[in-house]
SEPA-573245 format. One record per residue (C-alpha): residue in one letter; residue number from 0; x, z, y. Coordinates in steps of 0.2 Angstrom, whole numbers. Layout:
BEGIN
[A NUM [X Z Y]];
...
***
This chain:
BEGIN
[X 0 [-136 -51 71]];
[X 1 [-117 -52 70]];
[X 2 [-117 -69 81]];
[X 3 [-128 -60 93]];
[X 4 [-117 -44 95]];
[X 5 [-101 -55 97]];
[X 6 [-109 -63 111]];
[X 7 [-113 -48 121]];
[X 8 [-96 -42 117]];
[X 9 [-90 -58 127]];
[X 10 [-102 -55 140]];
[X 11 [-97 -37 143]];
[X 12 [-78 -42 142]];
[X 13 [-85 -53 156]];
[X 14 [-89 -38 166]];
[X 15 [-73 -26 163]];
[X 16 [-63 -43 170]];
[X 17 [-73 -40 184]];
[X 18 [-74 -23 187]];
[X 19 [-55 -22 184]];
[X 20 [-49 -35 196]];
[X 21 [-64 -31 210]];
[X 22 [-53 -17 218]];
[X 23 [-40 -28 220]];
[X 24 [-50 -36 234]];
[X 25 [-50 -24 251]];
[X 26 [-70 -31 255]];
[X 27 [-80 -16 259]];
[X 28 [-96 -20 251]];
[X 29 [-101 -4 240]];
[X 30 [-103 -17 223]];
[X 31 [-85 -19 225]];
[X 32 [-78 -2 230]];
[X 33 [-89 5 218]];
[X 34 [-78 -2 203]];
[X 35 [-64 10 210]];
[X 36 [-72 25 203]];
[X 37 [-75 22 184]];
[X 38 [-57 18 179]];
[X 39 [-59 32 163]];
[X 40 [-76 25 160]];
[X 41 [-70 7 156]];
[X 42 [-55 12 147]];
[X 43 [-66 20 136]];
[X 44 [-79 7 135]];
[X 45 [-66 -8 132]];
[X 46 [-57 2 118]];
[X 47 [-76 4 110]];
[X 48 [-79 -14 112]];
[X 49 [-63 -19 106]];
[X 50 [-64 -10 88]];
[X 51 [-81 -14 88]];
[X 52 [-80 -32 88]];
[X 53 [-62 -30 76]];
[X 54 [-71 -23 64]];
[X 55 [-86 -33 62]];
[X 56 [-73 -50 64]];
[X 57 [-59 -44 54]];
[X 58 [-62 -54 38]];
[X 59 [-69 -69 45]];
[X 60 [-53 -85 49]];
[X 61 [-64 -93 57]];
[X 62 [-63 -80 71]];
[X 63 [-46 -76 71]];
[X 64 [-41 -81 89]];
[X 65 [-55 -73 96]];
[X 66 [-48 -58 90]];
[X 67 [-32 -61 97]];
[X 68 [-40 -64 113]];
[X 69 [-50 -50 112]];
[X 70 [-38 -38 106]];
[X 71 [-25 -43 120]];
[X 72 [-39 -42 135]];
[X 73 [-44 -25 127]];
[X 74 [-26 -19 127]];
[X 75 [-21 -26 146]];
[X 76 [-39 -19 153]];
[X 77 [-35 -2 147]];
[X 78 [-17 -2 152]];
[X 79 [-21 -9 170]];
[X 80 [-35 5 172]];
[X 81 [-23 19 165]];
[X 82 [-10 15 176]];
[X 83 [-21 21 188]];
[X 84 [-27 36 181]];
[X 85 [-13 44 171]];
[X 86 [-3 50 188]];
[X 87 [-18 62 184]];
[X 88 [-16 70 172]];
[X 89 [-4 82 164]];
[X 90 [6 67 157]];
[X 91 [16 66 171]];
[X 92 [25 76 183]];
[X 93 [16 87 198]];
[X 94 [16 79 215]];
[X 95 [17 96 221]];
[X 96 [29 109 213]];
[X 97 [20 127 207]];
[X 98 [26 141 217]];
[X 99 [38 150 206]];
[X 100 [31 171 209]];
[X 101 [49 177 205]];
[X 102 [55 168 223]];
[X 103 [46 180 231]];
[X 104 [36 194 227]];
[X 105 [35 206 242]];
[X 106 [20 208 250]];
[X 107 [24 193 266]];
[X 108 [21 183 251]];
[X 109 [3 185 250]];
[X 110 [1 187 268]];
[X 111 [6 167 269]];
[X 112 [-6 164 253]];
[X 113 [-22 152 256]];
[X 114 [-38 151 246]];
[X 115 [-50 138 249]];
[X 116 [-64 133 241]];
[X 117 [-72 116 245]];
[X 118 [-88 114 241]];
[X 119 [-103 100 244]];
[X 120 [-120 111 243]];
[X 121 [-130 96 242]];
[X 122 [-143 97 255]];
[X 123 [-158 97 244]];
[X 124 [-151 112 231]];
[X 125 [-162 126 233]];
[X 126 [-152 137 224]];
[X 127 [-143 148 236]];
[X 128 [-141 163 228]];
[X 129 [-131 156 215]];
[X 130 [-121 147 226]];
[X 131 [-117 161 239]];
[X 132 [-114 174 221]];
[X 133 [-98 159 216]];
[X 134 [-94 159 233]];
[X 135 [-91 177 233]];
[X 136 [-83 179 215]];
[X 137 [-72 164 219]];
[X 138 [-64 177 234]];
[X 139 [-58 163 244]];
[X 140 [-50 166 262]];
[X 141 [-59 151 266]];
[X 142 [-74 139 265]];
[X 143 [-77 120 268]];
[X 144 [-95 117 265]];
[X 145 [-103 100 265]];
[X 146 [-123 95 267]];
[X 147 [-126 111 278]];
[X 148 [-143 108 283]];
[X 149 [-154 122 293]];
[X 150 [-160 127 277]];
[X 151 [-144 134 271]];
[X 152 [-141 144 288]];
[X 153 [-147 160 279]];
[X 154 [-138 157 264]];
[X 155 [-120 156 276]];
[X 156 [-125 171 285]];
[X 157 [-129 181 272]];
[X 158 [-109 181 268]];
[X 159 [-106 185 285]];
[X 160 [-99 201 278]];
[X 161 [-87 191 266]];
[X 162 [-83 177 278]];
[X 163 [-84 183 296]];
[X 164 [-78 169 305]];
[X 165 [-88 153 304]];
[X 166 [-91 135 311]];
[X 167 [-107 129 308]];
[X 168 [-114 111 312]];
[X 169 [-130 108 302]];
[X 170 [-137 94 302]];
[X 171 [-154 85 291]];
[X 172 [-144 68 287]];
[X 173 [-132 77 272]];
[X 174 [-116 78 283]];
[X 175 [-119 95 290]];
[X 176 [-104 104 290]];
[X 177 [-98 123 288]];
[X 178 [-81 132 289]];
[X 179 [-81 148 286]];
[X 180 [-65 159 284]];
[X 181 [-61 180 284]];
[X 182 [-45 174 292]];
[X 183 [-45 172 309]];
[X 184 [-49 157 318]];
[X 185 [-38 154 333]];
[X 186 [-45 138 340]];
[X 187 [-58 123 333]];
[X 188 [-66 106 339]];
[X 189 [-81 99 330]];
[X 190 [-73 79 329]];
[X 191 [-84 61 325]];
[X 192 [-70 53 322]];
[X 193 [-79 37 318]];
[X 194 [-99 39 318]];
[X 195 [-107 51 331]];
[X 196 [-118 57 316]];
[X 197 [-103 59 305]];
[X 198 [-94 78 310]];
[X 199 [-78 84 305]];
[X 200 [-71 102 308]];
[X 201 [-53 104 315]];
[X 202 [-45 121 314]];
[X 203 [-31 131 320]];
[X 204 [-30 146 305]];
[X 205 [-21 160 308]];
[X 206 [-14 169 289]];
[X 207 [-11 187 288]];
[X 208 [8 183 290]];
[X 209 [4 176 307]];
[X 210 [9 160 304]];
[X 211 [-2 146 309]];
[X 212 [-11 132 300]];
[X 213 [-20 117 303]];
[X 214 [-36 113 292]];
[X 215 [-48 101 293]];
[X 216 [-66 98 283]];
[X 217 [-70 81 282]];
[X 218 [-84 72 274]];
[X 219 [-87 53 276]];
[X 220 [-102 43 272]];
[X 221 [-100 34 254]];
[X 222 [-103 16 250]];
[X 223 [-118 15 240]];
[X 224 [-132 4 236]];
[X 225 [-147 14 243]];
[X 226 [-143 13 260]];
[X 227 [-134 -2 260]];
[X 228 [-118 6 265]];
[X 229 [-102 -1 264]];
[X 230 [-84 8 265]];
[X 231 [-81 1 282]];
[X 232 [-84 18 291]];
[X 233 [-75 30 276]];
[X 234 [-60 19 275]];
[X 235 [-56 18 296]];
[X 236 [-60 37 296]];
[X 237 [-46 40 283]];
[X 238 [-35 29 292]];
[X 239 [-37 39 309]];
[X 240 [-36 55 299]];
[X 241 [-19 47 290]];
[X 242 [-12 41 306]];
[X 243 [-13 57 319]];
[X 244 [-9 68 303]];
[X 245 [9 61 301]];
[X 246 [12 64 320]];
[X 247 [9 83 316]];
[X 248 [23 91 309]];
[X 249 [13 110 307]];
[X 250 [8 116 290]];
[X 251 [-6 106 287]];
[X 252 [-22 107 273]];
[X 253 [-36 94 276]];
[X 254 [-52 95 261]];
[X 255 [-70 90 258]];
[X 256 [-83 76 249]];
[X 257 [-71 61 251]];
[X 258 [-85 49 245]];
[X 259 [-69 43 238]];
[X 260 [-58 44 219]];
[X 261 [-40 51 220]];
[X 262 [-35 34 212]];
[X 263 [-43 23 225]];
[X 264 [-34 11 238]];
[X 265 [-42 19 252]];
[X 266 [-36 36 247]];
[X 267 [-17 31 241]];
[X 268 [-16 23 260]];
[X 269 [-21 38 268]];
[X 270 [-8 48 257]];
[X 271 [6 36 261]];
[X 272 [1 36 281]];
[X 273 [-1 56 282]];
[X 274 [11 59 270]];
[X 275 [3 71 263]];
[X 276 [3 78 245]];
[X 277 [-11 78 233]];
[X 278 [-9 92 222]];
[X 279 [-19 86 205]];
[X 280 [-6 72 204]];
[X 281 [1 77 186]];
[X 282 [-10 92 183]];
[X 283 [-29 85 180]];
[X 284 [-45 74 187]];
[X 285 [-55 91 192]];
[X 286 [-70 80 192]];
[X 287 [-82 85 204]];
[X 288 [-95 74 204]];
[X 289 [-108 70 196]];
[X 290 [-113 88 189]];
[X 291 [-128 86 180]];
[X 292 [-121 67 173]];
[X 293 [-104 73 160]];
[X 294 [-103 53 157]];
[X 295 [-102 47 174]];
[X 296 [-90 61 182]];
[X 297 [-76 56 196]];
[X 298 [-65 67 206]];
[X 299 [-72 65 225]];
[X 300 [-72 85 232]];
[X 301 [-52 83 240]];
[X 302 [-39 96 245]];
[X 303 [-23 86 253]];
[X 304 [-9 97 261]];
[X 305 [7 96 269]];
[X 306 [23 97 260]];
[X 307 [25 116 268]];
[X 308 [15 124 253]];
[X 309 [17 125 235]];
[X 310 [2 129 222]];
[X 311 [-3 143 212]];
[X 312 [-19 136 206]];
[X 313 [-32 125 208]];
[X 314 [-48 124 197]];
[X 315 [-66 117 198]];
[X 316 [-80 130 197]];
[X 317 [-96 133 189]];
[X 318 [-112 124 194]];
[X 319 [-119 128 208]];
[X 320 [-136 117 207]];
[X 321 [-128 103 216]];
[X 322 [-122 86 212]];
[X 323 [-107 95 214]];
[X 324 [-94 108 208]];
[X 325 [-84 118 219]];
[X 326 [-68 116 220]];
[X 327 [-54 131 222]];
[X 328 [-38 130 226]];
[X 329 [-23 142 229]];
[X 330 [-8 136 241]];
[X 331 [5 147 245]];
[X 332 [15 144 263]];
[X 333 [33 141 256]];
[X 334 [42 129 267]];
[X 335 [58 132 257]];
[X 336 [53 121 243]];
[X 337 [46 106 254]];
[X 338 [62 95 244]];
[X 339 [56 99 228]];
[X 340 [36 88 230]];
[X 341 [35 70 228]];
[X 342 [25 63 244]];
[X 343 [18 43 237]];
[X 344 [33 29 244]];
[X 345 [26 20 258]];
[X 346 [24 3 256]];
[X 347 [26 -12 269]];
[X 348 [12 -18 270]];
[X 349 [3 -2 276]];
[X 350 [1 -1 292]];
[X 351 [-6 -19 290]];
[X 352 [-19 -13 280]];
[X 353 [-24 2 291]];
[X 354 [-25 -11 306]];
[X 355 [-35 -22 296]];
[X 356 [-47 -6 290]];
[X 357 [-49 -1 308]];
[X 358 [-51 -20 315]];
[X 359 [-67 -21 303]];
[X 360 [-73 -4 312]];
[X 361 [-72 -8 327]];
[X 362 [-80 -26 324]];
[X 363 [-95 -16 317]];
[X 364 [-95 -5 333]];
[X 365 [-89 7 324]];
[X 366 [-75 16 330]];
[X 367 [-76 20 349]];
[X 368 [-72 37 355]];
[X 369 [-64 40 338]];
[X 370 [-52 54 344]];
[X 371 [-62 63 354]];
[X 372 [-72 81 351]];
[X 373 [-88 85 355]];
[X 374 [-89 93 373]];
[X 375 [-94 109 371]];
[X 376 [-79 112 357]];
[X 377 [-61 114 362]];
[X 378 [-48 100 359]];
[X 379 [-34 114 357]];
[X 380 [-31 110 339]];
[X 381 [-23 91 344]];
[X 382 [0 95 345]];
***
């Protein structure tokens, strides 16, 4: 029995060497980006292999360089792995500073206030009402909903009275998207910036202080096993995003299903191209998927923003009978305390990696008219 168990220790230690150095590799195929996700997962499954097979080795000499070996893999796989992870979490300092209420507490400091609420419905949840009552007690100014299928076209307007200004693009293939805001919406363009089935929502928002800001719902397709899909089409999309977002210098606040972890290549790049901030850095995972699966939960509903706000609060919500939670968040427009956030260091070898993420689109006939709106939209949000 003991022999038995050893051996499957080894071959499991097998595995997390794998997993762990996968992600190193920038191939798109789904087996290999999906290693990027359970970084907490394998921590805790090496530490539990690693006092597992201690314990049941511990007395016998003959074993005793295996459990050298053993004990040093465990250690450097969780190290490697909470290297990662540990910029998210409390542990360290904020990427984004808290907005300090004693700066300014007249009321123009709620009138430059933004709450949104990002949420991926899930196309198949039939649970509308208790969606639209979180949605309502959450009092957000705004709404970024992903899998908006016709389905849920009553659901949205039935909080019409809550949320009077909305963009809504449903679609049966779960990358319907919704926007839906009480502040006003100045201008928009429904954007496929890489696949014509793939929509994104650009928006010029207007806060009660007058002010303008950019905000943008996104939702690219996942690699995944099911449908064969690799990350080809999610990572070039990011990059475009990345790209074009560091050439606008307005207050900017892009969110949505990312497909994506906060830890992972793809999503570090885009940070260091848009230079954009990333305000779980230092304060928690706010693990958003998978709801109904507490062992298997990664943080893949996003809010990135420019270094022009600061943040009262962010949170996850309850369940809402999606794969998903909802995620809130609560930025406050202060410009004065851009110097006090910590935006990623860009590294050289960046744009090379963007070019190479964008070459593999475009070989896969992927990006084509990757900047363009559809028709029918205005392209007045572009600078």
């Amino acid at each position: 029995m003991q022999t038995a168990l050893n051996v499957a220790i080894y071959l499991l230690f097998a595995v997390l060497i794998f997993g762990s150095l996968a992600p190193l590799s920038s191939h798109p195929h789904w087996f290999i980006r999906g290693w990027d996700f359970p970084r907490f997962q394998l921590v805790l499954v090496t530490v539990a292999a690693t006092a597992i097979f201690v314990w049941m080795n511990h007395s016998d000499a003959a074993m005793r360089w295996n459990l050298w070996v053993i004990a040093a893999l465990g250690v450097t796989i969780s190290l490697w792995h909470l290297f990662r992870i540990i910029p998210y979490t409390p542990l360290t300092k904020p990427q984004v500073a808290a907005w300090k209420s004693t700066q300014a507490t007249s009321n123009h400091a709620s009138q430059r206030r933004l709450r949104l609420l990002v949420t991926n419905v899930e196309m198949e949840n039939d649970k509308y009402e208790t969606w639209t009552r979180v949605v309502k007690e959450a009092d957000a100014d705004m709404v970024i909903a992903a899998e908006i299928s016709e389905d849920w076209l009553p659901a949205i307007e039935s909080l019409k009275a809550d949320l009077p200004n909305q963009i809504v693009y449903p679609q049966d293939n779960w990358y319907g998207m919704a926007m839906l805001s009480r502040l006003p919406i100045e201008k928009h363009a429904i954007r496929f910036r890489v696949q014509d089935d793939i929509p994104s929502i650009d928006a010029m928002i207007e806060l009660e202080s007058g002010e303008l800001i950019r905000v943008i719902g996104v939702h690219p397709r996942p690699p995944e096993p099911i449908r064969d899909n690799d990350s080809t089409a999610r990572d070039a999309e990011l990059v475009l995003w990345g790209k074009e977002l560091a050439e606008d210098h307005r207050p900017i606040v892009i969110g949505g299903d990312l497909n994506d972890v906060a830890w992972s290549p793809s999503t570090r790049l885009f940070l260091r191209l848009s230079r954009l901030l990333d305000p779980r850095r230092g304060r928690g995972f706010f693990n958003s998927f998978h709801a109904d699966r507490w062992w298997m939960r990664f943080p893949l509903d996003h809010v990135f923003h420019s270094d022009h706000f600061a943040i009262r609060e962010i949170r996850r919500l309850e369940h809402v009978g999606s794969d998903h939670f909802p995620i809130l968040i609560d930025l406050q427009l202060q410009p004065s305390m851009q110097r006090e956030h910590e935006p990623l260091e860009q590294k050289s070898t960046d744009e090379e990696d963007a070019k190479e993420k964008l070459e593999r689109a475009a070989e896969a006939e992927l990006v084509e008219q990757a900047s363009e709106p559809t028709p029918h939209r205005s392209p007045a949000v572009q600078p």
